[in-house]
Backbone as JSON Lines, residues from 0, in Angstrom:
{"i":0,"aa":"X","n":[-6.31,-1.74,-41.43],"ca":[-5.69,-1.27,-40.2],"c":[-5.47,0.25,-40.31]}
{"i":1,"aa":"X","n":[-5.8,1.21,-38.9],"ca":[-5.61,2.67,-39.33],"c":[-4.39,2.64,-39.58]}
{"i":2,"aa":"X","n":[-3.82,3.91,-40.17],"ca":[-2.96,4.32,-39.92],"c":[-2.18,4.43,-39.09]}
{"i":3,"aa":"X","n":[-2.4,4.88,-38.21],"ca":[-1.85,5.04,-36.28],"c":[-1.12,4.21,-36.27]}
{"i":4,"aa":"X","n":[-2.11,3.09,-35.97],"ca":[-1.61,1.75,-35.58],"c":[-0.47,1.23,-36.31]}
{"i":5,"aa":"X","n":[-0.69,1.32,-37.68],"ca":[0.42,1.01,-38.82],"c":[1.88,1.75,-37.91]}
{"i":6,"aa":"X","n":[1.57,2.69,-37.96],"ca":[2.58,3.93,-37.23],"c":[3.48,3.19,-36.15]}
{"i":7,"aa":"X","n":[2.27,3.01,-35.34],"ca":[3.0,2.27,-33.56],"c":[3.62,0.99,-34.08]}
{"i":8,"aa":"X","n":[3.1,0.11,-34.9],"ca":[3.71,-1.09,-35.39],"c":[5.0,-1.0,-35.45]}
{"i":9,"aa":"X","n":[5.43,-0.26,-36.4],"ca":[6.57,-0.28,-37.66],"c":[7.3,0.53,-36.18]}
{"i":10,"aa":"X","n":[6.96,1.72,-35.09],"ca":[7.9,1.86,-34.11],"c":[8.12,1.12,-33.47]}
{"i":11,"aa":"X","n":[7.02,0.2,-32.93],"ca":[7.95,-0.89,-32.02],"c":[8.8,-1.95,-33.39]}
{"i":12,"aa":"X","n":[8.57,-2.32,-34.21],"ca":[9.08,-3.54,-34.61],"c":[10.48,-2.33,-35.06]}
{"i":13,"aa":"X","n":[10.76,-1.33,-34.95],"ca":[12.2,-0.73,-35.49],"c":[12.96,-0.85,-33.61]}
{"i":14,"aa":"X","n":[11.81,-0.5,-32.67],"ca":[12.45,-0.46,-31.53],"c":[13.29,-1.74,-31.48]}
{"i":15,"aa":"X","n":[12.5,-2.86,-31.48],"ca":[13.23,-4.06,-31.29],"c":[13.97,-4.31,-31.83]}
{"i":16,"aa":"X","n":[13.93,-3.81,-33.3],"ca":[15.56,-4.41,-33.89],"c":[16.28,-3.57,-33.35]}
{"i":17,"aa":"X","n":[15.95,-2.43,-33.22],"ca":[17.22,-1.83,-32.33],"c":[17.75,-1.91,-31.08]}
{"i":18,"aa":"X","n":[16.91,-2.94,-30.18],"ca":[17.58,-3.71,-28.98],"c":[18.24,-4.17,-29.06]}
{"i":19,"aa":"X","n":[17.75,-5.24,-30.22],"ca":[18.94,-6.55,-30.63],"c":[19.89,-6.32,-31.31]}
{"i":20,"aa":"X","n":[19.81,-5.46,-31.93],"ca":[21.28,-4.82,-32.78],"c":[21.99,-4.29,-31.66]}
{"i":21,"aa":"X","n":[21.69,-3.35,-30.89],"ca":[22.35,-2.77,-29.56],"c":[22.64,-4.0,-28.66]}
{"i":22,"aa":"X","n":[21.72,-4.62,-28.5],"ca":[22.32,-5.72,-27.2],"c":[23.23,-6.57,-27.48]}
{"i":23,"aa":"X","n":[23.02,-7.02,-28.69],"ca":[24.36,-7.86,-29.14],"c":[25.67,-7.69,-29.75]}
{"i":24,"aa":"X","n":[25.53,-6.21,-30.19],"ca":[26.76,-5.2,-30.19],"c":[27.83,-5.45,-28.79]}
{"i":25,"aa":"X","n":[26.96,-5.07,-27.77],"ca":[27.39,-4.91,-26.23],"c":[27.63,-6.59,-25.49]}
{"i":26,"aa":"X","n":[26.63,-7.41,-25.91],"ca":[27.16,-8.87,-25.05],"c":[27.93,-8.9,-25.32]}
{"i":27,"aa":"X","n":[28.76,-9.29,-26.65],"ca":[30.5,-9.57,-26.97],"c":[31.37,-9.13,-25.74]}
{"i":28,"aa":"X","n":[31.01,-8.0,-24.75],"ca":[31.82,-7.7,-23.64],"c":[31.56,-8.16,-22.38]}
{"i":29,"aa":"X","n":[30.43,-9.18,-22.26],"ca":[30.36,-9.79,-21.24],"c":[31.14,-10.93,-20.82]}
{"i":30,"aa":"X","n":[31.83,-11.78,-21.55],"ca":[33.09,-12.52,-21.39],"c":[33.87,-11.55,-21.04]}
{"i":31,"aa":"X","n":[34.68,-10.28,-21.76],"ca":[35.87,-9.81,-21.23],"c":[35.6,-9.12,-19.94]}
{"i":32,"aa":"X","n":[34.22,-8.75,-19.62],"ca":[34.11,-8.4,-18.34],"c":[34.25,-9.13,-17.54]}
{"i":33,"aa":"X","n":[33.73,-10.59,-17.09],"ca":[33.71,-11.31,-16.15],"c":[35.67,-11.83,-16.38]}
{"i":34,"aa":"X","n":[36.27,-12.2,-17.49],"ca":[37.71,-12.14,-17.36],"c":[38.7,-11.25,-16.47]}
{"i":35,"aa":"X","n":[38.25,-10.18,-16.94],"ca":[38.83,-8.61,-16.09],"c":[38.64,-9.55,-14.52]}
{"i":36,"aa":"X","n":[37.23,-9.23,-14.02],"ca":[36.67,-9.27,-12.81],"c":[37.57,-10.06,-11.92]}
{"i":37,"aa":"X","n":[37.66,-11.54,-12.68],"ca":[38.2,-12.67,-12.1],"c":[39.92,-12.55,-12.13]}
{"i":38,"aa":"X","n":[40.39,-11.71,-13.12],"ca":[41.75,-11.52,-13.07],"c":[42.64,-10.85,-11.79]}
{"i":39,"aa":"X","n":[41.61,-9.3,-11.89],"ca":[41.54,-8.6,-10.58],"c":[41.41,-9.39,-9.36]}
{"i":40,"aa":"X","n":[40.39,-10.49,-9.19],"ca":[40.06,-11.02,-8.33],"c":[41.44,-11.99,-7.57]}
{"i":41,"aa":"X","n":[42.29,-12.85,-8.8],"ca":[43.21,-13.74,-8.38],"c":[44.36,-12.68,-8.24]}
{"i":42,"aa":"X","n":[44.42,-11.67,-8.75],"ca":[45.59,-10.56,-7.99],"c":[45.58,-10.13,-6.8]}
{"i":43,"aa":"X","n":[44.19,-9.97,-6.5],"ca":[44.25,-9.3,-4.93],"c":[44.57,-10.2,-4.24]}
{"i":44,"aa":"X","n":[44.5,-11.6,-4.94],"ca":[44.71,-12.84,-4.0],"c":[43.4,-13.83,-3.26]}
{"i":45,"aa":"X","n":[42.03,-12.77,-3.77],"ca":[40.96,-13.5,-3.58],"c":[40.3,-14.54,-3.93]}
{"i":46,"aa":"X","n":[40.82,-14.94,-5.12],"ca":[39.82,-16.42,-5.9],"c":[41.32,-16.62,-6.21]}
{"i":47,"aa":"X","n":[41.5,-18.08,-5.72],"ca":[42.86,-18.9,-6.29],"c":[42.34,-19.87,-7.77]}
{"i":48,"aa":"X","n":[41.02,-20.39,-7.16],"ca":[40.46,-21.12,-8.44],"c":[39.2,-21.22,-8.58]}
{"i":49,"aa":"X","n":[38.16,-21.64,-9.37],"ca":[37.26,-21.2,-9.38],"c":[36.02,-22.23,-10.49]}
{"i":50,"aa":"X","n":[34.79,-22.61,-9.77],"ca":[34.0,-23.78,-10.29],"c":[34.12,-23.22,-11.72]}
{"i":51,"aa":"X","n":[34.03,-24.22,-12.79],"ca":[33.65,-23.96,-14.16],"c":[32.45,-23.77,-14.64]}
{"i":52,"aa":"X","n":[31.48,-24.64,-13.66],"ca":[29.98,-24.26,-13.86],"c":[29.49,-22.52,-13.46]}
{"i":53,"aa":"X","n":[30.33,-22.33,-11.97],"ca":[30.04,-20.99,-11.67],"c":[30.25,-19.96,-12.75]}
{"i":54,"aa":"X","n":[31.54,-20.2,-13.75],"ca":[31.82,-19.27,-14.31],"c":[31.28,-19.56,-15.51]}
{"i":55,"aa":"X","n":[30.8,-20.12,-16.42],"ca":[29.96,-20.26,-17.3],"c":[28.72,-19.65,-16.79]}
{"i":56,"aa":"X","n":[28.26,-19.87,-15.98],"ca":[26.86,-19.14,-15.45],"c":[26.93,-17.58,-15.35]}
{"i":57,"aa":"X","n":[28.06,-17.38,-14.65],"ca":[28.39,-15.65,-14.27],"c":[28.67,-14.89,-15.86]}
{"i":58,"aa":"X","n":[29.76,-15.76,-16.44],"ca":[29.47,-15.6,-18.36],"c":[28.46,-15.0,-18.98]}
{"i":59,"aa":"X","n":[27.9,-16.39,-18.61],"ca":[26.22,-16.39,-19.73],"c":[25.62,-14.91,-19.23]}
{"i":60,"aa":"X","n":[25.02,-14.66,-17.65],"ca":[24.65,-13.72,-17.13],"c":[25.03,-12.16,-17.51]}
{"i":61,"aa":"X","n":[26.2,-12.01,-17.08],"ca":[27.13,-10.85,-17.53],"c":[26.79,-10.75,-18.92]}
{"i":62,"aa":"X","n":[26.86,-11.58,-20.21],"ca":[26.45,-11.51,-21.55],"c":[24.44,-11.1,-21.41]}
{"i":63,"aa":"X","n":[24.17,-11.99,-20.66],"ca":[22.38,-11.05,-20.91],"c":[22.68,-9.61,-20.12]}
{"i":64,"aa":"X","n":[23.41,-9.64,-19.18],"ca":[22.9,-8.33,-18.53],"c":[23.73,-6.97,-19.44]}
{"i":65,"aa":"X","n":[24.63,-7.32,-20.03],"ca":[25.15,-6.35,-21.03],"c":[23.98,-6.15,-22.1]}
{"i":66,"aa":"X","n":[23.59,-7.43,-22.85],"ca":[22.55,-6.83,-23.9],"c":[21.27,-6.14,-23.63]}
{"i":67,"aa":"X","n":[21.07,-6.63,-22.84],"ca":[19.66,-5.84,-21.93],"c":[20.14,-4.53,-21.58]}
{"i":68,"aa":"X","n":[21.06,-4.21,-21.29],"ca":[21.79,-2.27,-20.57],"c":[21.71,-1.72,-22.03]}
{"i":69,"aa":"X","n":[22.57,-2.46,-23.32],"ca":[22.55,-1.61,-24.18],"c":[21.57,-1.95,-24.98]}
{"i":70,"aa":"X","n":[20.87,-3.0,-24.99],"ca":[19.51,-3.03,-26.1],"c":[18.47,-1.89,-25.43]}
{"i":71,"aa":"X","n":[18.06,-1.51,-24.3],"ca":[17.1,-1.0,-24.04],"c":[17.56,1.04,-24.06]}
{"i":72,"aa":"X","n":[18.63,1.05,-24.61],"ca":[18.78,2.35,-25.05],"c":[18.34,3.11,-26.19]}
{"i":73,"aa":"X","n":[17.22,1.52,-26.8],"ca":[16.66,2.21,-28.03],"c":[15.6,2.62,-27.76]}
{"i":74,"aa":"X","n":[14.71,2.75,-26.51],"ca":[13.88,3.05,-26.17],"c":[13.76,5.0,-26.57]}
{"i":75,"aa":"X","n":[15.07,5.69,-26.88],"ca":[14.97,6.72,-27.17],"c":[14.59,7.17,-28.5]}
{"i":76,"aa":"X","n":[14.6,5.79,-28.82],"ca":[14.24,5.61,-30.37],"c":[13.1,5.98,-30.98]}
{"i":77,"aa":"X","n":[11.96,5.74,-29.81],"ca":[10.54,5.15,-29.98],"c":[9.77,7.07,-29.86]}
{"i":78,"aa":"X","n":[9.32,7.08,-31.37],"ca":[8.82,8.46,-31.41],"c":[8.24,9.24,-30.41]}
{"i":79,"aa":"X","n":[6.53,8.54,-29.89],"ca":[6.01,9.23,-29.32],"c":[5.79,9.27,-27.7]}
{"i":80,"aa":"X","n":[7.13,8.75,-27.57],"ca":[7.51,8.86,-26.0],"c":[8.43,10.21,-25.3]}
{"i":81,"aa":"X","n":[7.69,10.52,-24.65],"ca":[8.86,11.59,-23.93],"c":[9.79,11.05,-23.51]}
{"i":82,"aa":"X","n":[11.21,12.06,-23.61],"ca":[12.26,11.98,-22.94],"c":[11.97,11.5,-21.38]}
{"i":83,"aa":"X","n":[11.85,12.23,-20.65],"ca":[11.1,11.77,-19.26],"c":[10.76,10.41,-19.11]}
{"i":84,"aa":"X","n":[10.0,10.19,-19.56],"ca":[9.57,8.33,-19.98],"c":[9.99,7.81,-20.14]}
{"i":85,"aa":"X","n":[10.94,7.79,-21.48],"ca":[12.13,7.04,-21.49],"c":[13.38,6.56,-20.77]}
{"i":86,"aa":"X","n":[13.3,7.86,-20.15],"ca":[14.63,7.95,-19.08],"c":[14.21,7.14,-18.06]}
{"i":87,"aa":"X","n":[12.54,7.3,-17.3],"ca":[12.31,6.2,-16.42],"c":[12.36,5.08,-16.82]}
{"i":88,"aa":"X","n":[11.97,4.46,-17.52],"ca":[11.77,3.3,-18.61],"c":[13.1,2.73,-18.35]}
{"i":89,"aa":"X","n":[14.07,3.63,-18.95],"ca":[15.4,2.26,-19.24],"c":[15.81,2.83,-17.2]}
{"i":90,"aa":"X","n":[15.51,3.78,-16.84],"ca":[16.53,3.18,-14.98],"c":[15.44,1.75,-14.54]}
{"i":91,"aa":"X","n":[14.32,1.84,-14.9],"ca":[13.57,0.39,-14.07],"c":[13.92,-0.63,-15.13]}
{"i":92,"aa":"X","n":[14.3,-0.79,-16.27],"ca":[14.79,-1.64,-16.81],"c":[16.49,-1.99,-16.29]}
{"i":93,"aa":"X","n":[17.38,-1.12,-16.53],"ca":[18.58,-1.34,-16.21],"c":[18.71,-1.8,-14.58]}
{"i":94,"aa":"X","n":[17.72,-0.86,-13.7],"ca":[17.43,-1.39,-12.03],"c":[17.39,-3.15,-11.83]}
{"i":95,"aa":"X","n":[16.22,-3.49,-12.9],"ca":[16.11,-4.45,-12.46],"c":[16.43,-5.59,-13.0]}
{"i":96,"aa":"X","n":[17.36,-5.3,-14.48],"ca":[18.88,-5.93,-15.26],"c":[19.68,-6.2,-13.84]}
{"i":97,"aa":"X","n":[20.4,-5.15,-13.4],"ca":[21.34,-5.29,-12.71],"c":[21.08,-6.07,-11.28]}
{"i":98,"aa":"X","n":[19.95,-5.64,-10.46],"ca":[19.75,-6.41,-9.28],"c":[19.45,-7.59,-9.07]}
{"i":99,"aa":"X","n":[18.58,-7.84,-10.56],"ca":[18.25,-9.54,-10.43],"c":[19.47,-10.5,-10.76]}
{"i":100,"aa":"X","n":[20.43,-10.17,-11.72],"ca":[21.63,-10.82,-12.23],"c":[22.16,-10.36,-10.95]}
{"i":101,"aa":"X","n":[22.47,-9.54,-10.09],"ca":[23.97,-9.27,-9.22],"c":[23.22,-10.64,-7.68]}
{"i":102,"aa":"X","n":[21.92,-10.11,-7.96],"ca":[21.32,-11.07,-6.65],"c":[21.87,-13.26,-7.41]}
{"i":103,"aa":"X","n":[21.38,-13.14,-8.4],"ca":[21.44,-14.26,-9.29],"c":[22.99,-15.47,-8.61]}
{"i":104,"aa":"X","n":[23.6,-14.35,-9.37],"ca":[24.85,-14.45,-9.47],"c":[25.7,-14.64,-7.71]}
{"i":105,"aa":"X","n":[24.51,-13.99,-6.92],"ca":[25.75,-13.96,-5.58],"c":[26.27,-12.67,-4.94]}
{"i":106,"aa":"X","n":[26.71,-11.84,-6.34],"ca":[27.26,-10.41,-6.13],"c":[27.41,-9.74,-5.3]}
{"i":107,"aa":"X","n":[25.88,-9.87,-4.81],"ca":[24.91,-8.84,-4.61],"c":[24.53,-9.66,-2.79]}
{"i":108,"aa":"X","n":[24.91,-9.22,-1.8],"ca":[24.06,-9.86,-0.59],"c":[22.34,-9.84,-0.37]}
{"i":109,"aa":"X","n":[22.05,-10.67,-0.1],"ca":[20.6,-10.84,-0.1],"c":[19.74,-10.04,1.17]}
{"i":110,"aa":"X","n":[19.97,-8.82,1.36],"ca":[19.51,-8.35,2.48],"c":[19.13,-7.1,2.18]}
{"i":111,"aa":"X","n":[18.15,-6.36,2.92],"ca":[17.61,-4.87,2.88],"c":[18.92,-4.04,2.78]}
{"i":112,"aa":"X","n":[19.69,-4.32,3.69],"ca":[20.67,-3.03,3.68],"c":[21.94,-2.78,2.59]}
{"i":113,"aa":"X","n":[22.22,-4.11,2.25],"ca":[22.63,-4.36,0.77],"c":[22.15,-3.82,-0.22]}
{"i":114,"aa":"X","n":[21.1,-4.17,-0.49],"ca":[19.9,-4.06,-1.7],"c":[20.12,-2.68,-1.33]}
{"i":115,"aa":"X","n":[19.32,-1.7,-0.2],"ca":[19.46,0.04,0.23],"c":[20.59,0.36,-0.81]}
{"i":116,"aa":"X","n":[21.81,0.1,0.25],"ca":[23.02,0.79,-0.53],"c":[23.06,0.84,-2.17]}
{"i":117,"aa":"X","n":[22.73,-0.62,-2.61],"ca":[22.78,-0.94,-3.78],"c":[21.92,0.13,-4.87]}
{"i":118,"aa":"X","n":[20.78,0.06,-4.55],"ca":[19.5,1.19,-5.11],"c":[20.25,2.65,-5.02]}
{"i":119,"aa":"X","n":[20.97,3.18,-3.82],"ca":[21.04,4.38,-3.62],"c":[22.11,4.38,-4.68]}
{"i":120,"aa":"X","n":[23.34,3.93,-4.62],"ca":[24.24,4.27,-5.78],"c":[24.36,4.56,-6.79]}
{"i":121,"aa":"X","n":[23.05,3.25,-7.41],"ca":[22.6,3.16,-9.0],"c":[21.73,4.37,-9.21]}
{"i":122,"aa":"X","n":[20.89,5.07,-8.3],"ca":[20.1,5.67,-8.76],"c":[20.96,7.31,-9.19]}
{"i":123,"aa":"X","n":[21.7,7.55,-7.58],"ca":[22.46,8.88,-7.66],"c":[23.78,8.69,-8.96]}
{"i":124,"aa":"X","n":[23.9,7.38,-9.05],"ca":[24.95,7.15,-10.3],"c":[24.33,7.25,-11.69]}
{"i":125,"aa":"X","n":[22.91,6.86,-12.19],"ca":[22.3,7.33,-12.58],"c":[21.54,8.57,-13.37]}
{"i":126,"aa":"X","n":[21.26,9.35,-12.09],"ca":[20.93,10.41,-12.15],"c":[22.61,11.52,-12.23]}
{"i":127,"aa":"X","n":[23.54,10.83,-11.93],"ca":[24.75,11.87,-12.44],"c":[25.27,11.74,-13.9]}
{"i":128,"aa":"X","n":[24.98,10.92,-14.3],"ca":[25.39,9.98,-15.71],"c":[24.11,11.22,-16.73]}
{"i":129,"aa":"X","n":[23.12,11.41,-16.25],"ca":[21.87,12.29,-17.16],"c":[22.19,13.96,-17.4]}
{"i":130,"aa":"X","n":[22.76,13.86,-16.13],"ca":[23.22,15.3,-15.29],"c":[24.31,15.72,-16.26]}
{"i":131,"aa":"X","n":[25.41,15.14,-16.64],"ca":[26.16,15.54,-17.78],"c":[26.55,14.97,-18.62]}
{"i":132,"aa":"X","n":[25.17,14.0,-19.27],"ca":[24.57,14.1,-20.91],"c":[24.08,15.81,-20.94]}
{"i":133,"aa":"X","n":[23.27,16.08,-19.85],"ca":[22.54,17.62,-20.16],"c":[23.26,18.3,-20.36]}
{"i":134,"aa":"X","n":[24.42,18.57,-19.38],"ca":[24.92,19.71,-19.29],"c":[25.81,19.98,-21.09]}
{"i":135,"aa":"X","n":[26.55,18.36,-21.39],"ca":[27.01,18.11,-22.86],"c":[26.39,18.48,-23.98]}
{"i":136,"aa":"X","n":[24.99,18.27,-23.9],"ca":[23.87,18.89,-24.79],"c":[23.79,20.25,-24.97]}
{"i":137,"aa":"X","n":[23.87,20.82,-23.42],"ca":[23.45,22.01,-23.39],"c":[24.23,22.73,-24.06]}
{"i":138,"aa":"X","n":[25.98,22.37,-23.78],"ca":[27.03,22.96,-24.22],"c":[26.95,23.37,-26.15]}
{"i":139,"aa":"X","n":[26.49,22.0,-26.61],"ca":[26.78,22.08,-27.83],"c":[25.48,22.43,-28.23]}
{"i":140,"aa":"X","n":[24.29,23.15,-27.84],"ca":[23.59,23.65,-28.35],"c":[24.17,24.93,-28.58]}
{"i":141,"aa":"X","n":[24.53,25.29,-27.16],"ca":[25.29,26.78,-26.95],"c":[26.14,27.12,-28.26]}
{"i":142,"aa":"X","n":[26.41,26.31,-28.24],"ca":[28.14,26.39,-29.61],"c":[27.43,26.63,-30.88]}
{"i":143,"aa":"X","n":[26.19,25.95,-30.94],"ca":[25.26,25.76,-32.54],"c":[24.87,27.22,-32.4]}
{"i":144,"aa":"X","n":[24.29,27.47,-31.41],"ca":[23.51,28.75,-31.41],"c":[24.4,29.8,-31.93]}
{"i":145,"aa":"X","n":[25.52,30.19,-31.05],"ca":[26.48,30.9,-31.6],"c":[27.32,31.32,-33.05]}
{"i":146,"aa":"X","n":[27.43,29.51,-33.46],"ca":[28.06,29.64,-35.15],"c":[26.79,30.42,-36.03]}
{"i":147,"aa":"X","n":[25.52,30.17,-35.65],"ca":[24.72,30.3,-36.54],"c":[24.33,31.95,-36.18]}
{"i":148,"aa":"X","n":[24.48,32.53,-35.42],"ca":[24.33,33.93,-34.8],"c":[25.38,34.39,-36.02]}
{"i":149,"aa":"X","n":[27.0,34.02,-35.79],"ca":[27.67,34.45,-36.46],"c":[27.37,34.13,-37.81]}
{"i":150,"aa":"X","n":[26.83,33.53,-38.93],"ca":[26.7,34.05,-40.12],"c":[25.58,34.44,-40.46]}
């Protein structure tokens, strides 16, 4: 086998353990999320009680859709991918984590203008979430640049 290939191997098979190490780091919070949710929920006075099957399902769900958000952050992992790439990579991954579980689940209304709103939020929420990782980066490059000016 070339080399190369050896290469791409050993990156995806490190990518993947680093999904699953990441994703299952992060499911553990898909129970206390859907707890929160439903707690909030019987305070406002909205859910008095609630199917056991539903909530085992919304559980289970909430637990894949957490490991999937944070397993696929190892995608930054993966050498010979651009930043750029990556960044698209995990929003159509996380896009379509979140819409298929929120549709799944109910969440989510089953209609164009739902779904619209829904897309527009995630994306501009998204794209603000990148917006100051950069600017954070930028900062502490600034700071590196400087200490190292000074000696």
């Amino acid at each position: 086998m070339p080399r190369r290939i050896e290469k791409e191997d050993a990156s995806m098979k490190q990518f993947w353990k680093t999904f699953v190490h990441r994703g299952l780091c992060a499911a553990a919070g898909g129970p206390a999320i859907m707890a929160i949710v439903y707690l909030c929920l019987h305070a406002a006075g909205a859910v008095e009680s609630i199917d056991a099957v539903k909530v085992a399902v919304e559980i289970l769900t909430a637990t894949l859709l957490a490991f999937i958000a944070a397993g696929i952050t190892a995608i930054y992992k993966v050498e010979r991918l651009p930043l750029a790439a990556a960044a698209m990579i995990q929003l159509a991954v996380l896009y379509a984590d979140y819409i298929l579980i929120y549709l799944f689940n109910g969440w989510l209304e089953n209609s164009a203008f739902a779904i619209g709103i829904f897309t527009g939020i995630f994306i501009v929420g998204f794209a603000v979430i990148w917006y100051i990782i950069l600017l954070v980066n930028r900062h502490k490059v600034a700071e590196m640049n400087r200490k190292m000016q000074k000696s």
